[in-house]
N, C-alpha and C positions, 0 to 999 in steps of 0.2 A: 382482612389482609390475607392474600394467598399465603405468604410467605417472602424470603427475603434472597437475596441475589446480591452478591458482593464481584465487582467488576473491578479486577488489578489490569492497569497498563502501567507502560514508561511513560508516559509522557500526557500531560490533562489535554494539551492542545491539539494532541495528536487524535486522545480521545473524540473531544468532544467534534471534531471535523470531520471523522469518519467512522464512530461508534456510537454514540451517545444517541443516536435514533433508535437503535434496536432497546437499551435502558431506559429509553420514552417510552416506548412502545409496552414494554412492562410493567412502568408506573400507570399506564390507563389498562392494563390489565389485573393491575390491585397487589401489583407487588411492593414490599419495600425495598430499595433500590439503595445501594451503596459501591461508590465508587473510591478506590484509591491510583495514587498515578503521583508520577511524580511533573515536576515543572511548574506552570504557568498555570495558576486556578479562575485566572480572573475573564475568562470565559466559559469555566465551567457553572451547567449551571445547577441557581440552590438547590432546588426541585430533588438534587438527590443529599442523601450522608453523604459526606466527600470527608476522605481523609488524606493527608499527605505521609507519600515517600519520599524518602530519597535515594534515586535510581543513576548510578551511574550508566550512562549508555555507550561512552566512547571507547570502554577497555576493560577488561575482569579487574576487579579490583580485590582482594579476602576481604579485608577491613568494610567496605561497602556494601560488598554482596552480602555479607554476613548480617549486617546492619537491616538490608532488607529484606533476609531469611526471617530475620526476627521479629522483624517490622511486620508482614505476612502471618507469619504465625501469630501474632498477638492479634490480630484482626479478625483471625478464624475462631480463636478463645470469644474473641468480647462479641462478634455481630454474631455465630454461627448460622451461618447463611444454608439456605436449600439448594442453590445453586451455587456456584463459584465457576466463575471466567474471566482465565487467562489469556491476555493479550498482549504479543512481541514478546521478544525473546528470552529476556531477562526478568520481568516475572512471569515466564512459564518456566524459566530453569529455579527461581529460588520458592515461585508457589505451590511448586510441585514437590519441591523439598520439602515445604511447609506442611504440605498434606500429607505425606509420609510419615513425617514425624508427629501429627495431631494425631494420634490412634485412637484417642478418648471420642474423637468426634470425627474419626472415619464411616464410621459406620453410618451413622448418622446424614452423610451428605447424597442426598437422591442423583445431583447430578454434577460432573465437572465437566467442563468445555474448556481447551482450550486453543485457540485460534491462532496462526502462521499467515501474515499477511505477507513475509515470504519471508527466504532460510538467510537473506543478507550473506556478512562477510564470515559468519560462525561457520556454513557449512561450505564455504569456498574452500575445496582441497588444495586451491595456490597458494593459501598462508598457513605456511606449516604455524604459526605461533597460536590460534587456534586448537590444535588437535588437539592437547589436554582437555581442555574444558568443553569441546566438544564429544572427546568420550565420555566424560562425566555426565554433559546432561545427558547425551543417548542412552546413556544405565538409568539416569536417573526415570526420565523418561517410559524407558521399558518397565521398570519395576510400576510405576503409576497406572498404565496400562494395562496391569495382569487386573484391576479393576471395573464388570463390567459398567461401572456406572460412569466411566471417563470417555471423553469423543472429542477428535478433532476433525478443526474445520481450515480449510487450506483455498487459495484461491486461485492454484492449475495445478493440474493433477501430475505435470513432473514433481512436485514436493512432494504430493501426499504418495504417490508410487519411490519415492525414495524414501520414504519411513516405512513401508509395506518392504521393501527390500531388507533394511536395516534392521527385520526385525522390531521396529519400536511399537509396532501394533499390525492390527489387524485391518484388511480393510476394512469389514462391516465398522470399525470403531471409526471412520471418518468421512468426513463429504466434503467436496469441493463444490464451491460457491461460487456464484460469480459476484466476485467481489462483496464491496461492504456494504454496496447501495448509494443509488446515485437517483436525486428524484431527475427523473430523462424529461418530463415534461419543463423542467426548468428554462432548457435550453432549444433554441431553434435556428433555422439556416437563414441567414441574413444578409447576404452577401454579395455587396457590389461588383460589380465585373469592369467596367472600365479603369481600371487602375493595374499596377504593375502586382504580378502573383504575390503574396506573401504567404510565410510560412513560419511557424510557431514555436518555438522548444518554451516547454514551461513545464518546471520540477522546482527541486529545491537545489541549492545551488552546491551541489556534491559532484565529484572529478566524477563518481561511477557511474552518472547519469549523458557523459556525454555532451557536455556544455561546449569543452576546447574543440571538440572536433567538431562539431556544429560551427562555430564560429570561425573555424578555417575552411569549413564547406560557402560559408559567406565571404569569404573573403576570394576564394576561386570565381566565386559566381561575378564579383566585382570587378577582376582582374579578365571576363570573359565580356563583359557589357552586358550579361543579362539584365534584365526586369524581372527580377524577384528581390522582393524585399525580406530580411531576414528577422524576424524581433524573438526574442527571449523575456521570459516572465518566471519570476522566482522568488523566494529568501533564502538569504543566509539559515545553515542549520551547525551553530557552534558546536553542540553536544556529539554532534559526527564527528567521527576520524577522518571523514574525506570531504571535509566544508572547506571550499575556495574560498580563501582569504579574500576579502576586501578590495586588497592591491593589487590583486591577480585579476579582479573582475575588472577595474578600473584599466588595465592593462588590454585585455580580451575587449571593453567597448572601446580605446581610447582613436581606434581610426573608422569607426563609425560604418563599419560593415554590417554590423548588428547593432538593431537599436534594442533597447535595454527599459523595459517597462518596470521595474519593481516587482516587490508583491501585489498584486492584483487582487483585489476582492473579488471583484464581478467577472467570473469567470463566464458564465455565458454570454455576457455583454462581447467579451475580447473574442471568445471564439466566433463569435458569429463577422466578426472584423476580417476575417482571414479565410486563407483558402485551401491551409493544409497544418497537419501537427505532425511535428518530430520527435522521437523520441531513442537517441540511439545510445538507448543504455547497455552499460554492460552488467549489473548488478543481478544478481538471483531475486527477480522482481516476484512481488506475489500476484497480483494483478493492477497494474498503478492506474489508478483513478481519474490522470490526466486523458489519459485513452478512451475509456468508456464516456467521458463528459465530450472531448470530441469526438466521436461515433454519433454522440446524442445531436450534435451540433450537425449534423453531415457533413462531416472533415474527413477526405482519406485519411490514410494512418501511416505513417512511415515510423517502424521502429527496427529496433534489435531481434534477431532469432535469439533467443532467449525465455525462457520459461516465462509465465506470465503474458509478456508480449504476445507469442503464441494463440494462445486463449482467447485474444478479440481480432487481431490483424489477420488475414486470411490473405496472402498475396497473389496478386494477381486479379482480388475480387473485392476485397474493400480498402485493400492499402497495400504497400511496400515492404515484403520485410529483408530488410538488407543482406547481404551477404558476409560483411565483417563491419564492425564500428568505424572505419576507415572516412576523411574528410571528404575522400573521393567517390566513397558508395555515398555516400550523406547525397554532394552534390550531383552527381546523376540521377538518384530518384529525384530529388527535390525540382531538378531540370524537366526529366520527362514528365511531372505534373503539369509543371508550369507550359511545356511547349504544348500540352494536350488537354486544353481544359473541360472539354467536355467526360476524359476519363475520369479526371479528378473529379468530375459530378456525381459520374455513374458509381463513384466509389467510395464516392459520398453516401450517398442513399442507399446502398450496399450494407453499410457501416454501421446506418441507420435502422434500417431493418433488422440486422444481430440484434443490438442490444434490447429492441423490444420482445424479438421472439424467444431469446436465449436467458432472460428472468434477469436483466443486469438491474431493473428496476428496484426502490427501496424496501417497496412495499412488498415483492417477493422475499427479499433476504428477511427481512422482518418475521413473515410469513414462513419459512425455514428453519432461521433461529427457533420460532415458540416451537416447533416440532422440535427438535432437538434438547433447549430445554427440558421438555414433560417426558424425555426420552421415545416420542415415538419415532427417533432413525436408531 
């Protein structure tokens, strides 16, 4: 055995769909592998120690945070891992606590990582009810960082140049990734052309991703006689503060402007059905994963000017990127695809090109991670 590697996130499901490759990838390199997380275990898989937390995700809570300050810290006592990596936000604010306060086995720890797959509503300066506990962690944070054995990893570089701003580190202590790995070979371009254009919004079903104005960009397009079809693919995410009720969705499909796919498994399957992806979030996105799997697909890309979004849309050359969240920037791009379908080709295969040349692949992140683990960034 190399040694041992203890991986905290919020959430197992969240884990194991867009982390738990790089934790494979270490079990075939002879490490012993240990995950904690809170939620859903029943796709995690045995292959590692799994232990549970419990993470409140929707609100600061003391009595909970506390709960998995301690929780964290009892973990670092009983596994004492060589590695330790932090993932989302809330155990990077109570595992960092943790490690602070383990001084017995500070020394001891070769390497901490911990990963920002983006800053969400904590570093949103619109909600003032935030700012406590975002000074907190930012102290907490910088103190953990006068450590040269800690590195973080972000996935566009407006985060990590806002922690180089803030003070909370250095840059040599970070690197932007693209993204968390997406195997690209999964997916390919499949797609019928005699049928009326469709276009795609698929996230989870939170106000900050831009559902409502999506669906009022379809309902213009309806009210205009175009041929484009509008569909949406998602789940409900309770544990969010910004999860669209139920009734609210049932409302949003109920005159059938936008047809309403569910959760989706077979994401390559659906992208390859369609002829464009939307994405007009307003959220402090880290890099969303819906974009690079359509890039992989040859799908323009219509998103938000926004962090993240950034990082793969290139407008003008492999997608759209809007001007405001607005239902009316929505429908004019979505239009001028549809009325030009050969752009939407050329920027397709544009799209397609980035992610293989630009390392969005799994087996590079992979490939990254081990450098970082063993410390050689």
């Amino acid at each position: 055995m190399k040694g041992r590697a203890l991986f905290v996130c919020n959430d197992a499901t969240y884990f194991t769909a867009h982390r738990s490759h790089i934790a494979h990838r270490l079990l075939r390199e002879g490490w012993d592998v240990h995950v904690a997380a809170g939620g859903d275990f029943s796709q995690l898989s045995s292959a590692f120690e799994r232990h549970y937390l419990e993470v409140e995700r929707r609100y600061f809570s003391f009595r909970n945070d506390l709960l998995l300050f301690l929780g964290i810290r009892s973990l670092l006592a009983e596994t004492e891992p060589q590695i330790v990596h932090l993932i989302t936000m809330k155990p990077i604010a109570a595992g960092a606590a943790a490690l602070l306060t383990s001084s017995g086995r500070w020394a001891k720890l070769p390497r901490i990582l911990v990963t920002f797959p983006g800053l969400g509503r904590l570093f949103d300066n619109r909600i003032w009810a935030y700012s406590i506990p975002r000074m907190i962690i930012c102290r907490t944070l910088q103190v953990l960082f006068r450590n040269r054995n800690c590195h973080a990893t972000f996935e566009n570089s407006d985060d990590r140049d806002l922690f180089v701003r803030l003070k909370i580190l250095e840059h040599r202590q970070s690197t932007v990734l693209s993204g968390a790995g997406v195997e690209l070979a999964d997916f390919r371009a499949a797609r019928p052309q005699e049928r009326a254009f469709r276009v795609l919004w698929a996230s989870r079903l939170v106000r900050g991703k831009g559902l409502v104005e999506f669906v009022q960009a379809a309902r213009m397009a309806r009210a205009s006689g175009d041929e484009i079809e509008f569909l949406m693919a998602g789940y409900a995410d309770p544990g969010h503060t910004d999860n669209i009720p139920a009734s609210e969705i049932d409302d949003l499909i109920r005159d059938g402007a936008v047809r309403y796919l569910g959760h989706v498994k077979d994401m390559p399957e659906l992208l390859a059905s369609v002829d464009a992806l939307c994405l007009p979030s307003s959220y402090m996105e880290g890099l969303p994963r819906i974009l690079i799997e359509a890039a992989a697909a040859s799908l323009p890309l219509i998103a938000s000017d926004v962090p993240g979004c950034r990082e793969i849309v290139q407008d003008g050359l492999n997608g759209i990127i809007l001007p405001d969240n607005s239902a009316e920037s929505i429908y004019r791009a979505v239009k001028r695809l549809a009325q030009d379908r050969a752009l939407a080709t050329q920027m397709g295969s544009a799209a397609l090109r980035k992610v293989y040349a630009d390392g969005f692949d799994i087996g590079s992140i992979q490939d990254q991670m081990l450098e970082i683990y063993l410390g050689d960034r």
